[in-house]
C-alpha positions as CSV (number, residue, x, y, z in Angstrom):
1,X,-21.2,5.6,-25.8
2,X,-24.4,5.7,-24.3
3,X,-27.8,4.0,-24.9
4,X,-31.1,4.5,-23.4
5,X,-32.9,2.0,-22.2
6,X,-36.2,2.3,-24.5
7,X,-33.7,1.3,-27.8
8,X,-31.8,-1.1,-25.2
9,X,-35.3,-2.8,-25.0
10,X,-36.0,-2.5,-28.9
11,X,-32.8,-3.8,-29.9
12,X,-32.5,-6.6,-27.8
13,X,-36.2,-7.5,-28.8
14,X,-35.0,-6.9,-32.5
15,X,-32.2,-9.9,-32.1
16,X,-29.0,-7.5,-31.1
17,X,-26.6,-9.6,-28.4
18,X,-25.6,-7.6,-26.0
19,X,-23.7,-8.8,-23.2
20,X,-25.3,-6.8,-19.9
21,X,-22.6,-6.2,-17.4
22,X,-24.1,-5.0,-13.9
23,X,-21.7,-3.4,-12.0
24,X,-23.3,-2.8,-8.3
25,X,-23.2,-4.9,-5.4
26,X,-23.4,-8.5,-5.7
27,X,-26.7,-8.8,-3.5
28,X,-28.5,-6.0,-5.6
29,X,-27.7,-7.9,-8.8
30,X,-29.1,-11.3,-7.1
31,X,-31.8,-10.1,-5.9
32,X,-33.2,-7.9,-9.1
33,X,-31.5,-7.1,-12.7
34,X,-32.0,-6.9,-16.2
35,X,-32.6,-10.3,-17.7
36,X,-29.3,-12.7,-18.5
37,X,-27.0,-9.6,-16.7
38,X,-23.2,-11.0,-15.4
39,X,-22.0,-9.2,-12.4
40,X,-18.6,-7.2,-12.6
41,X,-17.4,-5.4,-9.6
42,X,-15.3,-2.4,-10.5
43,X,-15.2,-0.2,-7.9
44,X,-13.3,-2.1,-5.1
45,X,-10.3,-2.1,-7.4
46,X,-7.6,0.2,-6.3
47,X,-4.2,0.6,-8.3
48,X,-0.9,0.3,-6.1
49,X,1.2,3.1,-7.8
50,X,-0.2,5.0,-10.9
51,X,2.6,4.7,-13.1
52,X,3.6,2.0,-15.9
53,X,4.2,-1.2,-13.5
54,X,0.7,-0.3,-11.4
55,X,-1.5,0.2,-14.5
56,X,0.1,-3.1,-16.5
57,X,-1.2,-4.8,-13.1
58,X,-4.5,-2.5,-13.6
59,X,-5.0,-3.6,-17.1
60,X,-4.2,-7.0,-16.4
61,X,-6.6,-7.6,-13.7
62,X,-9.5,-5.8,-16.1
63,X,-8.6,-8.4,-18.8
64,X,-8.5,-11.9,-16.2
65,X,-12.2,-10.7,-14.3
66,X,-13.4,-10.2,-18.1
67,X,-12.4,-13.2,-19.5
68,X,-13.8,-15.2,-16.4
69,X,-17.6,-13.5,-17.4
70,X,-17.5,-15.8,-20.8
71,X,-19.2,-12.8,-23.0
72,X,-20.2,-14.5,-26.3
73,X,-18.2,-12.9,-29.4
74,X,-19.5,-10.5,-30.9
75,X,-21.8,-9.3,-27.8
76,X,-21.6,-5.0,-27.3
77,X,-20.8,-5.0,-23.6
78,X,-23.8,-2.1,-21.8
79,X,-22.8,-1.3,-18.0
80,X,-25.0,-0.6,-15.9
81,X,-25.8,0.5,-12.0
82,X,-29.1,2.0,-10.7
83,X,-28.8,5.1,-11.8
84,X,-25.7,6.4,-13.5
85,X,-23.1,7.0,-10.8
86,X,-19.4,5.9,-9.9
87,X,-19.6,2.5,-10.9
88,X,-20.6,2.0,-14.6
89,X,-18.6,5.0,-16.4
90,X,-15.5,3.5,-14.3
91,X,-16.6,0.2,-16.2
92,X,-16.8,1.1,-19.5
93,X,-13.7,3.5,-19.2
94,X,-11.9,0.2,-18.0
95,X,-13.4,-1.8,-21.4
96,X,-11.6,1.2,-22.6
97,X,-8.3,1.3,-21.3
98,X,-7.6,-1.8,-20.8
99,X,-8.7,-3.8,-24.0
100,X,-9.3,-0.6,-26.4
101,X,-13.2,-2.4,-27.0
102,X,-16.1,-0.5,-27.7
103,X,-18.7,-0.5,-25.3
104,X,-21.9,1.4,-24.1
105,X,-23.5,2.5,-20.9
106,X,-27.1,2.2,-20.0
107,X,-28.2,5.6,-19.3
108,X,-30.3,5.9,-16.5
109,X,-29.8,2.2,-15.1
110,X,-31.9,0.1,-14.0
111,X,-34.4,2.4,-12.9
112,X,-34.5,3.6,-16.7
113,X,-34.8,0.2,-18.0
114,X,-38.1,-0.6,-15.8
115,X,-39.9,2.8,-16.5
116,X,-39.0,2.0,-20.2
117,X,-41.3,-1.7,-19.7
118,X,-37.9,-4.2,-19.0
119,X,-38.5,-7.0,-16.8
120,X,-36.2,-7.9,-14.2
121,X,-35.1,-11.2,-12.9
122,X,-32.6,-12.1,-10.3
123,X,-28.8,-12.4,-10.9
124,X,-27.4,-15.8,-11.6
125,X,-24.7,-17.2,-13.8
126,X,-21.1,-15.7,-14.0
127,X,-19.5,-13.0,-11.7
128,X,-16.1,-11.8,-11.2
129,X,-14.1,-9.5,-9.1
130,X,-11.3,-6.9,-10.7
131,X,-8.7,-8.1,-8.7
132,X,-4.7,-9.0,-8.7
133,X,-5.1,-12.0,-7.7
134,X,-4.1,-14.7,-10.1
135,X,-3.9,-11.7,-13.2
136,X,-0.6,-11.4,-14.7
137,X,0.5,-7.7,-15.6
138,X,-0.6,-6.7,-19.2
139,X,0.2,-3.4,-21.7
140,X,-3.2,-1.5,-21.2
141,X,-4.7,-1.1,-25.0
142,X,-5.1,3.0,-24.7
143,X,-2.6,4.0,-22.1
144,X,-3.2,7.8,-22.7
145,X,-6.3,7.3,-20.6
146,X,-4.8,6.8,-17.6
147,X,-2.4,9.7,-16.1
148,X,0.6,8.6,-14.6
149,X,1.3,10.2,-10.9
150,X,4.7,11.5,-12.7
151,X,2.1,13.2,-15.2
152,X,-0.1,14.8,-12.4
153,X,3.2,16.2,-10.8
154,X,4.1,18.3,-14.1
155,X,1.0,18.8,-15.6
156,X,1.6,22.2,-17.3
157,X,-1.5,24.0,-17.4
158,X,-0.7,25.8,-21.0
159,X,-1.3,21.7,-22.2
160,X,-2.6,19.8,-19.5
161,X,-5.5,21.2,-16.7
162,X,-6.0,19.1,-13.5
163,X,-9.5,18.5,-12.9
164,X,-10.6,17.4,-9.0
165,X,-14.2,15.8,-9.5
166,X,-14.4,15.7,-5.1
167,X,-17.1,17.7,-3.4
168,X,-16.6,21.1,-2.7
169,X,-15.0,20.2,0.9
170,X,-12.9,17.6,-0.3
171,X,-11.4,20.2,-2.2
172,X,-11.2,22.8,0.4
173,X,-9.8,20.4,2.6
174,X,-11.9,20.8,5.4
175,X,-13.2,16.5,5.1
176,X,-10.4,14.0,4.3
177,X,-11.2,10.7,4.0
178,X,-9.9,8.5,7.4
179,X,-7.7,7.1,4.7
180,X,-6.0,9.6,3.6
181,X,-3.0,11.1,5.3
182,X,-3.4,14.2,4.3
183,X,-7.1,17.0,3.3
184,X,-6.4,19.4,0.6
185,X,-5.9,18.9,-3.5
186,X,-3.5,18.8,-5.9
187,X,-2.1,22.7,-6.4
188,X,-3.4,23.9,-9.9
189,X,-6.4,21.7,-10.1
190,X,-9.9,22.8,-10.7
191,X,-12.7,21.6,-9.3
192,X,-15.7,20.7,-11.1
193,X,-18.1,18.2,-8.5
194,X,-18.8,15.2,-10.4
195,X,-22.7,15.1,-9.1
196,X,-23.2,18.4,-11.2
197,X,-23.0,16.1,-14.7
198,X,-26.2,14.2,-13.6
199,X,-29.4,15.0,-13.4
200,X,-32.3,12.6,-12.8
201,X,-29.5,9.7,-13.0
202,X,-28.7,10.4,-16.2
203,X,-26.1,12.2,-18.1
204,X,-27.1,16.1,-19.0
205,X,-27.2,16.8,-22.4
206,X,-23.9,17.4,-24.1
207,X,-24.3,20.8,-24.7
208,X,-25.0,21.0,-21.1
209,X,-22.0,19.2,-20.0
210,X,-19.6,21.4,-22.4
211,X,-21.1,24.6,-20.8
212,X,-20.3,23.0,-17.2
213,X,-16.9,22.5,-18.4
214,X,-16.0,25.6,-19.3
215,X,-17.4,27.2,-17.0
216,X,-15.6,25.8,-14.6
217,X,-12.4,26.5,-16.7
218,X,-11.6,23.7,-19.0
219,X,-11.0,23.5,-22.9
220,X,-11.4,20.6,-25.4
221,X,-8.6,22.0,-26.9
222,X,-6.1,21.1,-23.6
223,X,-5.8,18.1,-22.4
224,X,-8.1,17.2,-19.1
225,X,-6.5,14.6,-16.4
226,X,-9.7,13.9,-14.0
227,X,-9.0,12.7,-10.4
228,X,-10.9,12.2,-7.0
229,X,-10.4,9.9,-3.7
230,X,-9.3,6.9,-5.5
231,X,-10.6,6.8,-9.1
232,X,-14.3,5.8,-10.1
233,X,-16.1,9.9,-9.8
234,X,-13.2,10.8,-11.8
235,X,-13.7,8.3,-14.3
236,X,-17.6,9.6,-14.3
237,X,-16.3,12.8,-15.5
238,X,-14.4,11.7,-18.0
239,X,-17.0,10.3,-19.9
240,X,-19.1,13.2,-19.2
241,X,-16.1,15.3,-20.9
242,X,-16.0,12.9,-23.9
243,X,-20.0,13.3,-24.5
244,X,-19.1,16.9,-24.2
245,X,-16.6,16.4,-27.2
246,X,-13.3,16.2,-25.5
247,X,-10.7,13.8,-26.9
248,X,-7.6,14.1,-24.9
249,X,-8.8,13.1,-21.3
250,X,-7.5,10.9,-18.7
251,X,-8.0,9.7,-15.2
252,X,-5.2,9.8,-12.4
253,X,-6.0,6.5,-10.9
254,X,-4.4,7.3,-7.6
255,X,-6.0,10.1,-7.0
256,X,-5.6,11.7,-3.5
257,X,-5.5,8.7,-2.1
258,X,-2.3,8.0,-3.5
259,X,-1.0,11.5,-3.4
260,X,-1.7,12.6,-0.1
261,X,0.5,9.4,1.4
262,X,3.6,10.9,-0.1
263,X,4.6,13.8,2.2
264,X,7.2,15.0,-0.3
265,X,4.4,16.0,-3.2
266,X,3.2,19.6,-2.1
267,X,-0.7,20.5,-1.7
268,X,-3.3,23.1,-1.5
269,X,-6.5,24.0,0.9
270,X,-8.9,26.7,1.0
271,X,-10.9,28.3,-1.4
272,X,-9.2,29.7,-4.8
């Protein structure tokens, strides 16, 4: 799931293909990344209704910006951003999701992969935009990994735990997003800040991140749906959860976003 970048450098130097996916900015991967990297924005997608039809058109738009990169067969697909942040875990978990492939993500980025002795070149070659446009609708290859809106509704905590990866004052509801129509959370979720499962810009250790989780109330034997503003620290968090050993784990794509503009879906505010 994750590699750091001192084997990434060995590897590669040892005849391994791997096909580097960048996932930040366009400009930042022009002007500076690791040598042969395609660009892949992930983090401007945002599903339309997180249930089956939206996540069909999720999976499908995944699948047409992948193919449009031209990875060679048999290439293991590393994402990578600065640092670890929003952007690469929401790539990988969408290698996940929507095409069931196995994938890894640099830890540390780009910063890791020059103090480890990598060169860096600029960005050139294919690049490709997770969009609907011109994608038809397909059957995501692990659906369980994305939590339906319906799901979120009645999540019963003696199975299911809600987990808001926001800042503290998302979750309090005292900053909302200009948005969002609404500040507050989904009732029953716990928050555990996303920020708090990196250190350095990497990934804590795993026994770390399983302490974190419990401590803020969650169980590998339940099964965790992670949410946030509209999808990508959530996804951060779920990997964060898997290194930590939890299976059953999913995103709510919509997040608040998408809950807060339905008036008839109740919320909460203010400290527990």
């Amino acid at each position: 799931m994750l590699i750091n970048a001192p084997d990434l450098v060995k590897r590669i130097e040892n005849g391994e293909t791997f096909a580097l996916i960048d996932v930040r900015e366009r400009e930042a991967w022009q002007t500076a990344s690791l040598p042969g990297a395609l660009n892949l924005n992930v983090y401007d997608y945002f599903v339309s209704d997180s249930g089956p039809k939206g996540y069909a058109a999720m999976a499908g738009a995944f699948v047409h910006a992948w193919h449009q990169l031209g990875i060679a067969r048999g290439a293991t697909p590393v994402f990578f951003e600065q640092t670890v942040g929003m952007r690469s875990p929401r790539g990988l978990w969408f290698l996940w999701f929507a095409l069931g492939s196995e994938g890894l993500l640099l830890d540390g980025g780009v910063d890791a992969w020059v103090a480890a002795g990598g060169e860096l070149t600029p960005g050139k070659g294919p690049a490709a935009i997770v969009s609907d446009a011109g994608a038809p609708e397909r059957q995501p290859a692990i659906p369980q990994l994305a939590a339906t809106r319906a799901e979120a509704i009645d999540a019963d905590p003696a199975i299911a735990l809600l987990l808001d990866a926001r800042r503290p004052t998302e979750y309090d509801g005292s900053f909302v997003h200009e948005c969002c129509a609404r500040a507050g959370r989904i009732p029953g979720s716990r928050l555990f800040f996303w920020e708090d499962v990196v250190e350095n810009g990497r990934f804590k250790s795993a026994a770390e991140l399983a302490n974190l989780a419990a401590e803020a109330g969650f169980t590998p034997s339940k099964r965790v749906i992670t949410w946030c503003h509209r999808g990508a620290r959530a996804a951060t968090v779920l990997v964060a959860l898997k290194l930590a050993g939890y299976q059953d784990v999913a995103v709510y794509v919509g997040s608040w976003h998408e809950w807060a503009g339905h008036p008839e879906l109740p919320m909460a505010s203010g400290h527990c």
